[in-house]
C-alpha positions as CSV (number, residue, x, y, z in Angstrom):
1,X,90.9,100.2,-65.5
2,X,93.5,102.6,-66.2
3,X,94.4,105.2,-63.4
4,X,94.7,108.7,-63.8
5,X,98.7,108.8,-63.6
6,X,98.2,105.7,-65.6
7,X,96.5,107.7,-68.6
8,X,98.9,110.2,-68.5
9,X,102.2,108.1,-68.5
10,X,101.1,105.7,-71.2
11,X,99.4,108.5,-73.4
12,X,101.3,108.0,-76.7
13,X,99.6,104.9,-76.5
14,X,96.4,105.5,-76.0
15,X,96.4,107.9,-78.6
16,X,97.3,105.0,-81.0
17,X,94.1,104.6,-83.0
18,X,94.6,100.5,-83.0
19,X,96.2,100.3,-79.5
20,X,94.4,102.8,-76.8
21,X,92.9,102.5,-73.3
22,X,91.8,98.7,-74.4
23,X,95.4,97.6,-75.2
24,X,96.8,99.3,-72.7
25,X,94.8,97.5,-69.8
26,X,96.0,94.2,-71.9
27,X,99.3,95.0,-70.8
28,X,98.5,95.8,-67.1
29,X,96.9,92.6,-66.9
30,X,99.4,90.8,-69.0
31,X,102.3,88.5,-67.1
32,X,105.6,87.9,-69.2
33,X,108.5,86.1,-68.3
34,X,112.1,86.9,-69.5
35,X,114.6,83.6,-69.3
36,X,117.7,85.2,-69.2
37,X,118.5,88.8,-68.1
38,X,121.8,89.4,-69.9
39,X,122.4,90.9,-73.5
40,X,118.7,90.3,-74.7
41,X,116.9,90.4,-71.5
42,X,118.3,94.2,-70.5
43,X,116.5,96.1,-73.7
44,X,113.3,94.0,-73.5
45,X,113.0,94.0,-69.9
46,X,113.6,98.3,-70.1
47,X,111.0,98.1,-72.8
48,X,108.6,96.1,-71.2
49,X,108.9,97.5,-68.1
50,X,108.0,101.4,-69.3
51,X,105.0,99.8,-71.7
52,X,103.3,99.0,-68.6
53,X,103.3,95.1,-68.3
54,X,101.2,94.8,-65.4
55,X,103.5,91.7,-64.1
56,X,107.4,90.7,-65.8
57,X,109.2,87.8,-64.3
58,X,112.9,87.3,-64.7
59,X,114.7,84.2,-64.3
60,X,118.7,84.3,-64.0
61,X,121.4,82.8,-61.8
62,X,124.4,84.6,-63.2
63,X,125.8,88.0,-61.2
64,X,126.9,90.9,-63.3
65,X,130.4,91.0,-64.4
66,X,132.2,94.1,-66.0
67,X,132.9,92.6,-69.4
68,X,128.4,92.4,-69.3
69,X,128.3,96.3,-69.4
70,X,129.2,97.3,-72.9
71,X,125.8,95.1,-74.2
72,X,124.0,94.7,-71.5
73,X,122.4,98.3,-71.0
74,X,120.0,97.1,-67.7
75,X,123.0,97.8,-65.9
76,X,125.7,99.7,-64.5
77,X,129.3,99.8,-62.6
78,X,127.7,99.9,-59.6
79,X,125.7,96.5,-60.3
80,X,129.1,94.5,-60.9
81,X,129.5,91.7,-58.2
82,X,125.7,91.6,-57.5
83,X,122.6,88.9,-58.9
84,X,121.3,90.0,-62.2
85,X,118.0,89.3,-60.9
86,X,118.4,91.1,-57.8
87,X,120.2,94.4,-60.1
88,X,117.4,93.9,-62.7
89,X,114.2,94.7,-59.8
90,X,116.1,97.4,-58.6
91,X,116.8,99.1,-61.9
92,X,113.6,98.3,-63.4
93,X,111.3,99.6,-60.2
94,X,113.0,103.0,-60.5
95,X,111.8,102.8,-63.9
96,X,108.1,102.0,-63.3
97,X,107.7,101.5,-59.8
98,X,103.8,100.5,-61.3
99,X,105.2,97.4,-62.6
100,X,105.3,94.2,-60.4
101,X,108.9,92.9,-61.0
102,X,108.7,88.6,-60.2
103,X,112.6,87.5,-59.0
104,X,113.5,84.1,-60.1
105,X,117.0,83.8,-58.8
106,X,117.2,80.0,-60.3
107,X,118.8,78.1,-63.2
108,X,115.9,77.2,-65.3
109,X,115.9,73.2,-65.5
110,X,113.9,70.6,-66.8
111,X,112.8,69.9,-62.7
112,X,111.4,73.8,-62.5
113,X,111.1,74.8,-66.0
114,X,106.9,73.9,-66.1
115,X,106.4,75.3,-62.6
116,X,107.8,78.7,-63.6
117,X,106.3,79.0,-67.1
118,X,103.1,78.0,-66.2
119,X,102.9,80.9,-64.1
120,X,102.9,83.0,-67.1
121,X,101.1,84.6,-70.3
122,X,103.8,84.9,-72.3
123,X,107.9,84.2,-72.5
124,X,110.7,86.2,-74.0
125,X,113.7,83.8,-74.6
126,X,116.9,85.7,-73.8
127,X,119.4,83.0,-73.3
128,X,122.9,82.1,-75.2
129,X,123.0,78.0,-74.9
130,X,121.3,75.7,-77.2
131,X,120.2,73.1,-73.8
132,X,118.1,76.1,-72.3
133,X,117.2,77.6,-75.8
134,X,115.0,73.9,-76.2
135,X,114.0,73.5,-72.8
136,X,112.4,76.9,-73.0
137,X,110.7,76.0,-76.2
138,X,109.8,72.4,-74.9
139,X,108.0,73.9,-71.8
140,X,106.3,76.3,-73.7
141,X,104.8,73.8,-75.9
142,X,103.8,71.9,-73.1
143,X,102.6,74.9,-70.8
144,X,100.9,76.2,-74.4
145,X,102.7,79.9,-73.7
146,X,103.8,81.2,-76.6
147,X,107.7,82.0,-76.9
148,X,109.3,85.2,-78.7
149,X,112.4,84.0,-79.2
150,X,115.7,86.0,-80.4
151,X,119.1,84.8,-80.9
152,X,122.4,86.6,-81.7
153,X,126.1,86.2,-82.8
154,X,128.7,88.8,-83.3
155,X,127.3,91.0,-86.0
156,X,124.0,88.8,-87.1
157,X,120.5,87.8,-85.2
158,X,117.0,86.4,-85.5
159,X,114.0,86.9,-84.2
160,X,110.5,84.7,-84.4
161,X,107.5,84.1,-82.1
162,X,107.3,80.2,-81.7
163,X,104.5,78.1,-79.5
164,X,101.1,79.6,-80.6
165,X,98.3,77.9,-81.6
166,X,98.4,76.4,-85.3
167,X,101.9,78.1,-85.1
168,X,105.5,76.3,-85.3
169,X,108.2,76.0,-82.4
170,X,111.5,76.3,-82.3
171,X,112.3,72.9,-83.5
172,X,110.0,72.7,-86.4
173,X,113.0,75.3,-87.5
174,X,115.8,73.5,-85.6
175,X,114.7,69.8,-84.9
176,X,118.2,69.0,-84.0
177,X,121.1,71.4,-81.9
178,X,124.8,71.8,-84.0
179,X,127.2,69.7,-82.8
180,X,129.0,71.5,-79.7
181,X,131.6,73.7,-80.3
182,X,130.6,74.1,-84.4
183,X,129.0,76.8,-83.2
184,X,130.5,79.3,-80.7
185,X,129.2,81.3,-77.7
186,X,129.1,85.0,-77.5
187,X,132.2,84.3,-74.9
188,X,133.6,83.0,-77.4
189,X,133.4,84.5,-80.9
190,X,132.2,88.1,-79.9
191,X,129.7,90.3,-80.4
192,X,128.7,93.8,-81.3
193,X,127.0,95.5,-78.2
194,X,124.6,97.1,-80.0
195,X,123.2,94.4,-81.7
196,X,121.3,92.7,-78.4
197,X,120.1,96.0,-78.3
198,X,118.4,95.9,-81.4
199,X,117.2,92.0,-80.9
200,X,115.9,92.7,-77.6
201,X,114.5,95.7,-79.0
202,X,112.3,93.4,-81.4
203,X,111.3,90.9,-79.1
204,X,110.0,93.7,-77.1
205,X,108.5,94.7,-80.0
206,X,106.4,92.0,-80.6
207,X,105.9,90.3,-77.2
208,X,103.6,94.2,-76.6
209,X,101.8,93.8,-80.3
210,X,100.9,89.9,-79.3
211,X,99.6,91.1,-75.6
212,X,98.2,94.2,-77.1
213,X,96.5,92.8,-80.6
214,X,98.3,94.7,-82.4
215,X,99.3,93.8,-85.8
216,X,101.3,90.8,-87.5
217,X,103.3,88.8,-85.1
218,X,106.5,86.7,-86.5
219,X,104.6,83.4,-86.0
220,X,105.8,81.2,-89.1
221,X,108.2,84.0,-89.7
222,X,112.2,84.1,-89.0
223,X,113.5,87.4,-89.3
224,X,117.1,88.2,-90.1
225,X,119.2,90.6,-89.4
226,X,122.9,92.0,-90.5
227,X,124.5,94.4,-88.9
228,X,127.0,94.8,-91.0
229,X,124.8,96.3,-94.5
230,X,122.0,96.7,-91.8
231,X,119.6,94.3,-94.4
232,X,116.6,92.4,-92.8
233,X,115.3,89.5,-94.4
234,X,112.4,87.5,-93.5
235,X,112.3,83.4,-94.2
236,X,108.7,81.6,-93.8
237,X,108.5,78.5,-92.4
238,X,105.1,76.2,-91.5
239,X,104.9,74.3,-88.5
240,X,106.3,71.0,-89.1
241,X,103.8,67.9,-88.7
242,X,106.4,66.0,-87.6
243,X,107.3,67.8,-85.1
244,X,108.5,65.5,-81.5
245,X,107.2,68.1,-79.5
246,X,104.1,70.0,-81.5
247,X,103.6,68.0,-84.1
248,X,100.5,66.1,-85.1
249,X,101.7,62.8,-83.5
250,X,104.6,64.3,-80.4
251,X,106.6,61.8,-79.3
252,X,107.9,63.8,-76.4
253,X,105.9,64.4,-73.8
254,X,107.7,65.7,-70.7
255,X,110.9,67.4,-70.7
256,X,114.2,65.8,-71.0
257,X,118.0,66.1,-70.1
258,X,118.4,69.2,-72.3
259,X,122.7,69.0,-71.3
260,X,123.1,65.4,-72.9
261,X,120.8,66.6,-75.8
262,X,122.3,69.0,-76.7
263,X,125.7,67.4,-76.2
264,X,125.4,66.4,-79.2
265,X,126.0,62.5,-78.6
266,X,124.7,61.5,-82.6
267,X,126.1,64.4,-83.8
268,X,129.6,64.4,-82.4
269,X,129.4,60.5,-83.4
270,X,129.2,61.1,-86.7
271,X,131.5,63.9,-86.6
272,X,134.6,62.0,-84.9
273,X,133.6,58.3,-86.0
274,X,136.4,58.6,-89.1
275,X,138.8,59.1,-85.9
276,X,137.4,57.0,-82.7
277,X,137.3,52.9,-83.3
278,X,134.1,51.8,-83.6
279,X,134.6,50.1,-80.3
280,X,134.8,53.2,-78.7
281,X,132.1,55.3,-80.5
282,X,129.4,54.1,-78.6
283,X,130.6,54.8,-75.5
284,X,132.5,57.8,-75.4
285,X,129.7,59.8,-74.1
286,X,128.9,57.7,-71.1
287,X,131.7,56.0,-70.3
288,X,133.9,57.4,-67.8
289,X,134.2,60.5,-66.7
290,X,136.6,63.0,-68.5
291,X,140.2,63.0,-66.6
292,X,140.3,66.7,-65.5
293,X,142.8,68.7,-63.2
294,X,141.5,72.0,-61.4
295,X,143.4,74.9,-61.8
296,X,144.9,74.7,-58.7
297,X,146.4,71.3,-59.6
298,X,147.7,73.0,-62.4
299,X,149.5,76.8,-60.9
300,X,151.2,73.6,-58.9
301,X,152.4,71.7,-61.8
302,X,153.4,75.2,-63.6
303,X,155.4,76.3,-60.0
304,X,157.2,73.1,-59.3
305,X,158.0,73.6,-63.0
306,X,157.2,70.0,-64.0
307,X,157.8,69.0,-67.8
308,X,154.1,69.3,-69.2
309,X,152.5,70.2,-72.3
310,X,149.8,72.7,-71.5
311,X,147.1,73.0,-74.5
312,X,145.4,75.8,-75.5
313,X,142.4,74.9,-78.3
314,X,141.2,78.3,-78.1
315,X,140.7,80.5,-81.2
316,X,144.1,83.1,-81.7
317,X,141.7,86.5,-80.9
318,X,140.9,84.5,-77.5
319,X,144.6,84.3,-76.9
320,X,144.8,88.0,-77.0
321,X,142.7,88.9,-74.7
322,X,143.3,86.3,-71.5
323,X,146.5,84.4,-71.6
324,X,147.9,82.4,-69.1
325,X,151.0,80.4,-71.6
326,X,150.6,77.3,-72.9
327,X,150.8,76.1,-76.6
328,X,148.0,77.7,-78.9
329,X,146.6,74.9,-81.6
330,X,143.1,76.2,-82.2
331,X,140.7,73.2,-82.2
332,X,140.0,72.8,-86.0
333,X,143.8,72.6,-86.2
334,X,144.2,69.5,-84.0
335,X,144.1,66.8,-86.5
336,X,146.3,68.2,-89.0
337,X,149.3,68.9,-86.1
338,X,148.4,65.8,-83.8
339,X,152.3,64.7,-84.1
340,X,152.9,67.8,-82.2
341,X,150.8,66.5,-79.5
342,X,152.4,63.4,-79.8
343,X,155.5,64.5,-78.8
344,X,154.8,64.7,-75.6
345,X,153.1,61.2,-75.5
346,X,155.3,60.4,-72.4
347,X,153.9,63.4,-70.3
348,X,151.3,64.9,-68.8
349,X,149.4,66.8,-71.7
350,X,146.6,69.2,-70.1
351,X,143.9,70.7,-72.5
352,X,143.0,74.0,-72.1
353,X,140.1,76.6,-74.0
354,X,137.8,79.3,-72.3
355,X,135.4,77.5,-70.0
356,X,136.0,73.4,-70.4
357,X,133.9,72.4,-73.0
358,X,135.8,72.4,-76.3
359,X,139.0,70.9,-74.1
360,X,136.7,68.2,-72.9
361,X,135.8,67.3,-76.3
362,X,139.2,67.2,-77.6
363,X,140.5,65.2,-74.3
364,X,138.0,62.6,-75.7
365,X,139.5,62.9,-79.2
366,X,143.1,62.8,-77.9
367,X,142.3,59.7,-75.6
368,X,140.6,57.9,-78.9
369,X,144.8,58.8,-80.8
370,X,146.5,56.9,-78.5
371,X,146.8,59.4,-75.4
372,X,146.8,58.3,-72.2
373,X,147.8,61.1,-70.1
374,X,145.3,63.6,-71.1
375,X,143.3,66.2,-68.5
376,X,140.5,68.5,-69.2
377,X,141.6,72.0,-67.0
378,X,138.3,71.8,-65.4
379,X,136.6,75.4,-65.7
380,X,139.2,76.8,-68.3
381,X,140.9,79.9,-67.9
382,X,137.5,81.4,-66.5
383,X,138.4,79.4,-63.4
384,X,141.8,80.5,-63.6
385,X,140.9,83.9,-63.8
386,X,138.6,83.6,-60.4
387,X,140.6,81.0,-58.4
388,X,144.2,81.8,-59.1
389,X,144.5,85.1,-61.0
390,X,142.1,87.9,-61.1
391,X,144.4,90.1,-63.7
392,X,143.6,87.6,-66.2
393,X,140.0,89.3,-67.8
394,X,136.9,87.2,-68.0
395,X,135.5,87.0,-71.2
């Protein structure tokens, strides 16, 4: 039952015709967790937190950085340097000291992923990577919680509720992940602040309707959103019987190695088989490991001013912002100016883009032209930035 101070902090609800003191105790007894507390989480966990969701769980291993604050409104200057989980109780308690705030300091993975989700009615899927985006639908199918998903890129988003019964999941939409790098982080390619705003604002939205009754929830629905003409547009889609996970014959039972999934082994093998010998197509994803230097290795090579060619395969707006020399060929741009590359077949040719993962992808393509002398900069300039130079920004 609802206390007195109860009553009179959640009275615009109860004077809801279709919600009232019945929905309102639905959210005081309701337990939601929220997988990533960054652009998305910080609106719906606010939101959440002030409907009166009797328990809200937050998983997150990241700490708060101050290039986080202009999107992610949870929290402040003072927060920078600290856990987001550990920022996120303290904000939120202020907020609604009723509310029971669950800390899940972790990286969600395929070994805790059940465990934690189990625990809980219902999930709000905050994060920005494809490998956690299907382990959280995975283990939701599995745990039978449904999943209010939302997803954003600079100025566009989407929003659905996956994982209810009769409803789809989040691969009867996607069965398989893009090939890496064909689609680009937030990190990477930008985004408005607002807009997690307004996607966390939705899933919000309809996590409370699907805990309070309320309403038409987004299941077999995909909403749409631009930013730009501010349009909404809504695609319907049936769950697929097909389906691996949900389907009516699932193949997969238990949760996988969401990293090497979504690594896109068939994918990228289709993508570079025109350029790797078929010798080497079937084992360039588990043969040996990438040749990398650290950044240390390489603020030696660059001070004992050895003759190198250090490649940077990030996009030209990334330049602008962090920028630590090197010779800019954006990714795309490789094949058409390998002889470039090739010039410098006699020396030591290190890759370089934001974080590791596009250079280790284009050390594999380099090797597969001929390279032999090829390094991944392990970390990217985000290591750089935190190992060797703090003045270069994190982005």
């Amino acid at each position: 039952m609802l206390t007195p101070g109860e009553k009179s902090r959640y009275s615009r609800h109860l004077l809801l015709p279709e919600f009232g003191e019945e929905g309102q105790e639905r959210l005081k007894q309701a337990k939601v967790l929220v997988v990533g507390a960054g652009g998305l989480g910080s609106p719906s966990l606010l939101y959440l937190t002030a409907s009166g969701v009797g328990t809200i769980g937050i998983v997150d291993f990241d700490v708060v950085e101050t290039n986080n604050l202009h999107r992610q409104v949870l929290y402040n200057a003072g927060d920078v340097g600290h856990m987001k989980v550990e920022a996120a109780v303290r904000n939120l308690e202020r907020l609604n000291p009723a509310v029971s705030i669950v800390s899940h300091p972790v990286r969600l993975t395929s070994e805790n992923a059940i465990e934690i989700i189990s625990k809980y009615d219902l999930v709000l899927d905050g994060t920005d990577n494809f490998a956690t985006r299907y382990l959280v639908n995975d283990a939701c199918v599995l745990t039978r919680t449904p999943n209010v998903y939302a997803s954003i890129y600079r100025y566009d988003g989407q929003v659905s509720v996956f994982c209810t019964e009769n409803g789809p999941c989040y691969r009867c939409v996607f069965p398989e992940p893009p090939p890496p790098g064909s689609v680009p982080s937030c990190a990477e390619g930008g985004v408005l602040g607002v807009l997690p705003g307004l996607l966390g604002t939705l899933q919000a939205t309809e996590a409370v309707k699907w805990l309070a009754g309320l309403g038409e929830p987004l299941v077999g629905k995909l909403l749409l959103v631009d930013a730009m003409d501010m349009s909404f547009k809504t695609l319907k889609f049936p769950a697929d019987p097909e389906c691996i996970v949900c389907g009516e014959r699932p193949t997969l039972d238990k949760l996988i190695d969401y990293e090497l999934f979504c690594g896109g082994v068939q994918a990228e093998v289709a993508e570079f088989e025109d350029n790797y010998p078929p010798s080497k197509v079937d084992t360039m994803f588990f043969g040996p490991t990438i040749p990398s230097i650290s950044v240390v290795e390489l603020r030696d090579k660059q001070s004992k001013e050895e003759d190198f060619l250090l490649l940077d395969v990030r996009q030209p707006e990334e330049l602008t912002i962090a920028d630590i020399g090197g010779t800019l060929i954006p990714m795309e741009e490789l094949p058409a100016r390998l002889d470039e590359v090739k010039a410098f077949m006699d020396r030591d040719i290190v890759v370089m883009c934001r974080s590791g993962a596009r250079s280790a992808m284009v050390v594999q393509w380099l090797q597969n032209q001929g390279l032999e002398r090829v390094y991944n900069l392990d970390g990217g300039i985000a290591a750089w930035s935190r190992q060797i130079d703090s003045s270069i920004a994190l982005y």
